[in-house]
C-alpha positions as CSV (number, residue, x, y, z in Angstrom):
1,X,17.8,-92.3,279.4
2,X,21.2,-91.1,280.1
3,X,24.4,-93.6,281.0
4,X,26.1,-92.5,283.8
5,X,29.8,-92.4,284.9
6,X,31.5,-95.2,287.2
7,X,32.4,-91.7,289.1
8,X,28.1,-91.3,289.2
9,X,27.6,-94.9,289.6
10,X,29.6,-94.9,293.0
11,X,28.2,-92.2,294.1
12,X,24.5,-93.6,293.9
13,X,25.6,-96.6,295.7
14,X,26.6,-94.5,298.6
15,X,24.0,-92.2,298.5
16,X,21.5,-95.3,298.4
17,X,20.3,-95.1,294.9
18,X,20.4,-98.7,294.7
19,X,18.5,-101.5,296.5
20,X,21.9,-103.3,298.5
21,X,24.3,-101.4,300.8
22,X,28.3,-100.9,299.5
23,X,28.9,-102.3,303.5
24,X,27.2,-105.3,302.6
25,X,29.0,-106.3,299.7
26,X,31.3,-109.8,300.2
27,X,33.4,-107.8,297.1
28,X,32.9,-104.3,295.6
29,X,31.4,-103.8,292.3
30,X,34.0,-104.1,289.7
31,X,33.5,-100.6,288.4
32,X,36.2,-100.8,286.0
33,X,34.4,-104.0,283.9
34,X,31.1,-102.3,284.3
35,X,32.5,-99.7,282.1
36,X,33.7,-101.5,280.1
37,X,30.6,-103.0,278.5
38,X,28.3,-101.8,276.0
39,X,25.6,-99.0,276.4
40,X,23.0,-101.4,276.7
41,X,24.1,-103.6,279.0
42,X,25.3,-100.9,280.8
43,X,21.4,-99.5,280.8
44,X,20.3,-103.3,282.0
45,X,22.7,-103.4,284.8
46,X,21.9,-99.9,285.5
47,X,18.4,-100.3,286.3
48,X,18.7,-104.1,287.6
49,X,20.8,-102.2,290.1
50,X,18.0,-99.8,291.2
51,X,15.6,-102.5,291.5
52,X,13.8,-100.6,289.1
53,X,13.3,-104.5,286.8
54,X,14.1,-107.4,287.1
55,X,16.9,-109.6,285.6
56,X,14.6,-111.4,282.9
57,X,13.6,-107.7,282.0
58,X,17.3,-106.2,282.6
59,X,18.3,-108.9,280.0
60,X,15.7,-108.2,277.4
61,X,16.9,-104.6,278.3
62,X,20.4,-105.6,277.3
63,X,19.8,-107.7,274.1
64,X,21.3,-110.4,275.8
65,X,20.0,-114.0,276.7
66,X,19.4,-114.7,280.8
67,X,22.4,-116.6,281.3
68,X,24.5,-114.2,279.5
69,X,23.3,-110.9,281.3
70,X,23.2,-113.3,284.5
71,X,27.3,-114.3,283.8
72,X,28.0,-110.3,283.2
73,X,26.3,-109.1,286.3
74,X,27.7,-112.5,288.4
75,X,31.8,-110.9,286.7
76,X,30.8,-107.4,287.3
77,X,30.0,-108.7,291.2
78,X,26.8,-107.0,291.6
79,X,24.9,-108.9,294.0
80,X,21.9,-110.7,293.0
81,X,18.3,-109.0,293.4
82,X,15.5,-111.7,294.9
83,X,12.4,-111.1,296.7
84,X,12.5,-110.8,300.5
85,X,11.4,-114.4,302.2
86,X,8.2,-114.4,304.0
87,X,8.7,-115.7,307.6
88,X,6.0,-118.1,309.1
């Protein structure tokens, strides 16, 4: 799999790539510290971002422990993934 550029990685969140909406954000994705990690985490974030896995797997993804990959993806401001809540 291929890394992409923060240029790319902008461009997927407008074009609706990934699973939340750049309107809906309470603080844009800090682009800059999302590039400025390593290729792995990168990769985790990457597809955590298109809802593609989840965090325990983005971690695992990542090398990284849960609360590590949950700290970077909490400083790099992209917003948490959980399942939709069932109304009754």
């Amino acid at each position: 799999m291929t890394l992409v550029s923060k240029a790319q990685l902008i461009e997927r969140l407008r074009k609706g790539k990934y699973w939340f909406n750049e309107d809906d954000l309470v603080e844009p994705i800090d682009w800059a510290f999302v590039a400025s990690l390593p290729a792995d985490v990168r990769l985790g974030l990457e597809l955590y971002m298109e809802g593609r896995v989840s965090i325990g797997k983005a971690a695992e993804v990542s090398g990284l422990s849960l609360r590590k990959f949950d700290e970077l993806r909490a400083r790099a401001r992209v917003p948490m993934h959980t399942p939709a809540v069932l109304e009754v």
